[in-house]
C-alpha positions in Angstrom: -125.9 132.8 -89.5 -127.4 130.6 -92.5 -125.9 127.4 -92.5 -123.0 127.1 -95.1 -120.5 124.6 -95.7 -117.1 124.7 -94.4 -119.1 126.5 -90.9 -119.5 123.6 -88.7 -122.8 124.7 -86.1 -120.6 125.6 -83.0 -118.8 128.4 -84.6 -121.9 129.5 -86.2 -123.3 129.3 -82.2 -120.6 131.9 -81.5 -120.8 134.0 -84.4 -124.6 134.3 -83.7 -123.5 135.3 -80.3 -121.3 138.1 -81.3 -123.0 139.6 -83.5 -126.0 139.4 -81.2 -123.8 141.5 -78.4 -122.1 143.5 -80.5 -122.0 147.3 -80.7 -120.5 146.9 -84.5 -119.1 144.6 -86.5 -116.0 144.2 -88.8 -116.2 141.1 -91.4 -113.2 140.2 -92.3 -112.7 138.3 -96.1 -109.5 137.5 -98.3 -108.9 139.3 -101.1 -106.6 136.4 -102.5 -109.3 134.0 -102.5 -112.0 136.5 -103.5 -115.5 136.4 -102.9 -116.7 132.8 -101.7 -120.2 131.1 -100.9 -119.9 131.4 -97.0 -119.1 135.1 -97.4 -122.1 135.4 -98.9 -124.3 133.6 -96.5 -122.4 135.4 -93.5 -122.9 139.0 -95.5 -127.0 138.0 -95.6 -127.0 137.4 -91.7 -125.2 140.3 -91.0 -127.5 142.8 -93.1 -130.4 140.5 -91.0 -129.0 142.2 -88.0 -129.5 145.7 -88.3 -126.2 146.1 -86.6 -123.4 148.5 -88.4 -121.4 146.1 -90.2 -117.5 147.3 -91.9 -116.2 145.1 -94.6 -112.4 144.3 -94.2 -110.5 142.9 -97.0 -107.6 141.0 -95.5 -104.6 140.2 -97.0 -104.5 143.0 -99.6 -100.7 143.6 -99.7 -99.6 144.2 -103.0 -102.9 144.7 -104.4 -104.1 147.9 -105.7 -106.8 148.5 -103.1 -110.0 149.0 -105.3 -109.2 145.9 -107.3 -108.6 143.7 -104.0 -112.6 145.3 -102.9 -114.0 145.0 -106.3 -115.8 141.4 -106.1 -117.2 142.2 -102.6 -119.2 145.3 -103.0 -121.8 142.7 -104.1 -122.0 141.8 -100.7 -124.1 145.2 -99.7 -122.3 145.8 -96.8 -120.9 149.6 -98.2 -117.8 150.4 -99.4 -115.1 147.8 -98.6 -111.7 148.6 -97.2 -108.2 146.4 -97.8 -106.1 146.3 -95.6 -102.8 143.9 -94.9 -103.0 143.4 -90.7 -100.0 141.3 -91.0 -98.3 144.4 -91.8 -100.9 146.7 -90.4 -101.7 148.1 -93.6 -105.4 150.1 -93.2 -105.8 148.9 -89.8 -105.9 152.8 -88.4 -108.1 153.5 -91.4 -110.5 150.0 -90.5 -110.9 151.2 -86.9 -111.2 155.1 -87.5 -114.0 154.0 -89.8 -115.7 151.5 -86.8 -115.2 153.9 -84.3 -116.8 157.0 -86.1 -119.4 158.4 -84.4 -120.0 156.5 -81.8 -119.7 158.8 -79.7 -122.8 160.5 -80.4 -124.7 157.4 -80.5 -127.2 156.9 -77.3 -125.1 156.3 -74.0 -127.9 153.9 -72.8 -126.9 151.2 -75.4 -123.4 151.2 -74.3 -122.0 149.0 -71.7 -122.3 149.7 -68.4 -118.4 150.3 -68.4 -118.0 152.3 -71.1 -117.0 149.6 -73.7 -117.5 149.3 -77.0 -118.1 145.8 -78.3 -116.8 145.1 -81.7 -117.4 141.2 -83.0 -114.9 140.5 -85.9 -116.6 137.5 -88.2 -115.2 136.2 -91.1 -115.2 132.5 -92.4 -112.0 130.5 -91.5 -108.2 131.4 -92.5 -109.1 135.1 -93.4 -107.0 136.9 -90.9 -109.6 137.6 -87.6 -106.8 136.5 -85.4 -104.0 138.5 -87.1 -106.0 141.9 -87.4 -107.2 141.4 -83.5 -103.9 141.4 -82.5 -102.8 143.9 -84.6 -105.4 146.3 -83.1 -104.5 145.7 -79.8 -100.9 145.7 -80.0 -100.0 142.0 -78.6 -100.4 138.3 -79.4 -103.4 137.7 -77.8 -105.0 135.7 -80.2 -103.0 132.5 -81.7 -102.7 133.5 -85.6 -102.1 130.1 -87.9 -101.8 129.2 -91.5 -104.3 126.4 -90.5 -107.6 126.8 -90.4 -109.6 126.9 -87.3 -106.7 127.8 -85.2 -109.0 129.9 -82.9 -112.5 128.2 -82.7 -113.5 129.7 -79.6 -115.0 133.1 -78.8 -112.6 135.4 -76.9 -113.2 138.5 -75.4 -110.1 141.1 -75.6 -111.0 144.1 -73.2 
C-alpha cells in the first residue's frame, strides 16, 4: 500500500500482509465522508494485486444506494455496494457477492483446511470492525467511534 497520510507504516505493514494472503478482499469506505485521498491510494494497491477486490460502502443507511456508490466507481474496483453493517443492511448481499464462485476456483490455492481468506481494508473509522462482526455473528472485534480502535491484524476463523 502507497504511503498516504492519516496511514501510519505499521498498519500499512499489516494491510500489505492481508492482502498478500488473502483469497479476496472486501474494501470497506464511508459513504458519509465520500471518497477521500487514502481511498484512493489503497484502491491503486489493491488493483496492483491482482487479487478479486469488492468495494463496500459502509454506513449507507438512509441513503439511496446508487447515490451513496456514486463518487467511488472512480475507484475501478467494479460496481460498488452500500450497505449499513451496523444494521446489517447488504451484508448477505456483500458476502454472496465475495463468496460467488469460489467454489469453482482451483482447490490447490485454497488453504490446506478448506478456508477461505477474506482481508477487509479500509482506512480508519469506516466500519471494518462493525461489518466483521456483523458477518460472523458476535463481538469479536472492538467497534469504536475513535479511530484506530483495532490497529492490529486479527484473524476470525
Amino acid at each position: 500500500v502507497e504511503h498516504a497520510s492519516g496511514l501510519d507504516a505499521q498498519m500499512q505493514r499489516q494491510a500489505e500482509r492481508a492482502i498478500a494472503e488473502a483469497d479476496r478482499i472486501v474494501f470497506v469506505v464511508d459513504a458519509r465522508t465520500g471518497l477521500v485521498r487514502e481511498d484512493q491510494f489503497v484502491a491503486r494497491a489493491l488493483l496492483r494485486s491482482g487479487k478479486p477486490v469488492f468495494l463496500a460502502v459502509n454506513k449507507a443507511e438512509g441513503i439511496d444506494p446508487g447515490f451513496a456508490g456514486a463518487d467511488f466507481h472512480s475507484l475501478g474496483l467494479g460496481l460498488p455496494l452500500a450497505i449499513a453493517a451496523s444494521h446489517g443492511d447488504g451484508c448477505g448481499d456483500l458476502m454472496d457477492r465475495v463468496l460467488a464462485g469460489f467454489e469453482a476456483e482451483n482447490e490447490a490455492e485454497r488453504e490446506e483446511d478448506g478456508s477461505i481468506r477474506i482481508a477487509v481494508i479500509g482506512r480508519p473509522n469506516v466500519g471494518k470492525s462493525t461489518l466483521i462482526n456483523r458477518l460472523i455473528g458476535d463481538e469479536r472485534v472492538i467497534a469504536s467511534e475513535v479511530p484506530g480502535t483495532t490497529r492490529d491484524s486479527i484473524l476470525v476463523p
